[in-house]
C-alpha distance (Angstrom), angle and dihedral (degrees) to the residues before:
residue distance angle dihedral
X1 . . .
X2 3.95 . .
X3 3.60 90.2 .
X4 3.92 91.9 54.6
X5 4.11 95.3 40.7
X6 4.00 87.5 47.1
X7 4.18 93.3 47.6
X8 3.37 90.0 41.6
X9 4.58 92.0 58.5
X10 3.37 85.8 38.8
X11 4.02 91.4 57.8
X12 3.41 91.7 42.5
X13 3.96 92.6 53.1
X14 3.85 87.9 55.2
X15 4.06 85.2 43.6
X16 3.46 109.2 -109.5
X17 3.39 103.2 148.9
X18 3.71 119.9 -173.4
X19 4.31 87.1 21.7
X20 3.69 130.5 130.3
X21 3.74 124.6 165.7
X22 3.87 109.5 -130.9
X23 3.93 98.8 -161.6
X24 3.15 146.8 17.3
X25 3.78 135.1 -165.3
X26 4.15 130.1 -157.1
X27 3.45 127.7 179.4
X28 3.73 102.9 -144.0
X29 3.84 110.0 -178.2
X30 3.70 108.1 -35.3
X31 3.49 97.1 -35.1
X32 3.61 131.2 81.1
X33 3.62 126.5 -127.2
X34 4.11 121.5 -162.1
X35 3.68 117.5 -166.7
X36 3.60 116.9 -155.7
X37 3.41 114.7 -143.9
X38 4.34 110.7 165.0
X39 3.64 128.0 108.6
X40 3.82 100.8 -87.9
X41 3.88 109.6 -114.9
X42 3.55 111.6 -168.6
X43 3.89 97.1 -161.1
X44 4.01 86.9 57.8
X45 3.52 95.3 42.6
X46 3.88 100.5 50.3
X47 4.31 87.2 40.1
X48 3.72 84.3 59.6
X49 3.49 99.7 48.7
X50 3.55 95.2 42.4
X51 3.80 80.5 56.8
X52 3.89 94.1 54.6
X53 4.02 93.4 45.4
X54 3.36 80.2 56.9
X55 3.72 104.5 54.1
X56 3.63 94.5 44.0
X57 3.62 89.1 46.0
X58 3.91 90.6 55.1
X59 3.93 93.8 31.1
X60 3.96 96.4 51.1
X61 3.89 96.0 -121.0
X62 3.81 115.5 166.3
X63 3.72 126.6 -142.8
X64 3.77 92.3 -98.5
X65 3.65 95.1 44.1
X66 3.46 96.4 57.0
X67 3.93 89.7 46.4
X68 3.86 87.2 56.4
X69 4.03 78.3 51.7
X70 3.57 101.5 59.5
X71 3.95 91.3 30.5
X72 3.77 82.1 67.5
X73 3.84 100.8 40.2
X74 3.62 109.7 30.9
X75 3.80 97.9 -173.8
X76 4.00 80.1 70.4
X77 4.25 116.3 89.7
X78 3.30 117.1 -78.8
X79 3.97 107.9 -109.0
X80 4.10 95.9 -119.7
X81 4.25 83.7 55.8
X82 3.65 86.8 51.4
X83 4.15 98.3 43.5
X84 3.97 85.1 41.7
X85 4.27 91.6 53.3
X86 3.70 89.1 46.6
X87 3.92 98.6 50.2
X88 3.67 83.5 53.0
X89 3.76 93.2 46.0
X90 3.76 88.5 55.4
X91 3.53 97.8 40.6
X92 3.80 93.7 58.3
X93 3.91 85.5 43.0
X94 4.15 87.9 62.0
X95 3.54 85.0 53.1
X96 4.04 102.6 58.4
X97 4.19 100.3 19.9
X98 4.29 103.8 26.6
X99 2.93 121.2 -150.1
X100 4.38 102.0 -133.0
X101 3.99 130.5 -161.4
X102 3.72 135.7 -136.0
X103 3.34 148.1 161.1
X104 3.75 129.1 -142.6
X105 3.64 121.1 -146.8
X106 3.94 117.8 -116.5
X107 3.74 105.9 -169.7
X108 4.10 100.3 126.5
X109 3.39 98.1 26.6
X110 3.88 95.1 97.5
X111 3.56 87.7 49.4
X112 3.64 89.8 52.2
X113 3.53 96.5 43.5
X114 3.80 93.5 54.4
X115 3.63 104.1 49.7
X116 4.30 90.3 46.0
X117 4.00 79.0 54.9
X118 3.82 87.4 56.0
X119 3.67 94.1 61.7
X120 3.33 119.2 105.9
X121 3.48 99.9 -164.5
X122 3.85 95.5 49.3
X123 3.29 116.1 96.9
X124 3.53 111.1 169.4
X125 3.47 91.1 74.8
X126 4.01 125.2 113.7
X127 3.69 106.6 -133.1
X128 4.37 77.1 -155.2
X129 3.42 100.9 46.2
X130 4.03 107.7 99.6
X131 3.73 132.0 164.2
X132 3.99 120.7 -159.3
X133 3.75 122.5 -170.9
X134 3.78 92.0 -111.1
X135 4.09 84.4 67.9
X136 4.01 95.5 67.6
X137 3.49 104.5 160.3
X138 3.48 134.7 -99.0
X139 4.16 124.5 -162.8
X140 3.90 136.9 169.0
X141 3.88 125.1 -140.8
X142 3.52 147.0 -170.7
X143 4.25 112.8 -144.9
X144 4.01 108.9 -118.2
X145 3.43 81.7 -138.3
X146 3.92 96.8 65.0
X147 4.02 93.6 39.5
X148 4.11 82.8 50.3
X149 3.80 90.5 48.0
X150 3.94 92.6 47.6
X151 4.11 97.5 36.6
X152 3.79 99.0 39.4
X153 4.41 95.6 75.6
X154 3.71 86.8 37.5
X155 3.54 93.0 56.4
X156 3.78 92.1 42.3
X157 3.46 95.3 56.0
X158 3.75 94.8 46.3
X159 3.87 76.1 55.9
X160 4.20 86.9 -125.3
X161 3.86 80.1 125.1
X162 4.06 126.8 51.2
X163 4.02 127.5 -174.4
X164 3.55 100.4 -92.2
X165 4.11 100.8 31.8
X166 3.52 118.7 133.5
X167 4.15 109.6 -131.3
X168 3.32 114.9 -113.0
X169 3.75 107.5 -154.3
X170 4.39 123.8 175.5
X171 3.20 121.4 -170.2
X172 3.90 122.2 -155.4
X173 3.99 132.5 150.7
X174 3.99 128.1 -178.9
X175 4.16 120.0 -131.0
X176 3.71 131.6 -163.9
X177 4.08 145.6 148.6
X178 4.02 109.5 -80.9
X179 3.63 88.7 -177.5
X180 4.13 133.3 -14.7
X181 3.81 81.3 -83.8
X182 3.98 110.1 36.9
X183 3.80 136.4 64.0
X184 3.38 126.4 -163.4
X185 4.08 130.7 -164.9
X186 3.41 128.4 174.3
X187 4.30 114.6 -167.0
X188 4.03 112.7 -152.2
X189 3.74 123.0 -168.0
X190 4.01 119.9 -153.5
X191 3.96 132.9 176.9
X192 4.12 112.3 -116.5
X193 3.81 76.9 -160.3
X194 3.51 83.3 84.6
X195 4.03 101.5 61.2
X196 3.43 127.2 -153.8
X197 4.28 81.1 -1.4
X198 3.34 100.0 92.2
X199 3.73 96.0 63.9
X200 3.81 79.1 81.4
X201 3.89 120.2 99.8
X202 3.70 93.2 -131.6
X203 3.60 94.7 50.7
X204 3.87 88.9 65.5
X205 4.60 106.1 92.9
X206 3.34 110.0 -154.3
């Protein structure tokens, strides 16, 4: 607040009128300190975070490397801002597309896994790929239903959807060997209404 009230008779001295400065950075040492001094306007704030969520979302960026990120440039979000805006992002995404739990009974599998092993003339088989009963499996999903409900008036107001177009839905999922033990598959759901679109990674629902 001093710093503000003293810029701002300082500014006036040199007449400009109707002037405030809205930040101000020092290098103290060999770190470098921003001070942030703008009206805070929530709207803006939370649109720009969204924004970097976003980015490091699409971009790959860990925790840490952000950090380094704003440790660099320190007009950037602070990282906790940015881990804060995305817990809330994902907590208001459990509430309109759940995320639901299962578990899938195992009890032939073993059985089934052994006598495929057997075959001579299969060779897709992983002689160290196993499956006990003590490994039933567990998997997360989102309801079509939900992602329809959500994706549907977004789509219509892109106008990638018209009254009266069928819905074009593909279904498609990717498998492999986490360990000599586990399996993991994850399904994905895109529109073909979209074209060439859903070549994209983030037009693949899962």
């Amino acid at each position: 607040k001093d710093i503000e009230k003293e810029s701002k008779i300082i500014l006036k001295q040199q007449n400009f009128d109707n002037t405030k400065i809205r930040y101000i950075e020092l290098e103290i040492g060999d770190e470098i300190v921003g001070i942030d001094l703008s009206e805070v306007n929530l709207d803006f704030t939370r649109v720009r975070q969204d924004a970097v969520v976003c980015a490091c979302d699409e971009a790959l960026i860990s925790r840490d490397g952000y950090r380094h990120l704003a440790a660099i440039s320190p007009n950037l979000e602070r990282e906790y801002q940015i881990s804060n805006r995305r817990n809330e992002i994902s907590k208001y995404m459990e509430t309109i597309i759940p995320i639901y739990n299962c578990k899938i009974e195992l009890d032939n599998i073993q059985n089934n896994s052994n006598n495929s092993s057997n075959s001579s003339n299969n060779n897709s088989v992983n002689p160290n790929f196993s499956l006990t009963n003590d490994q039933n499996g567990f998997c997360s999903y989102r309801s079509i239903k939900d992602l329809l409900n959500t994706l549907i008036p977004i789509w219509k107001k892109k106008s990638i959807l018209n009254i009266g177009d069928n819905i074009k839905l593909k279904f498609g999922g990717d498998g492999h060997i986490v360990t000599n033990k586990y399996s993991h598959v994850m399904f994905t759901m895109c529109l073909l209404n979209e074209g060439d679109e859903v070549l994209k990674p983030e037009k693949q629902y899962w």
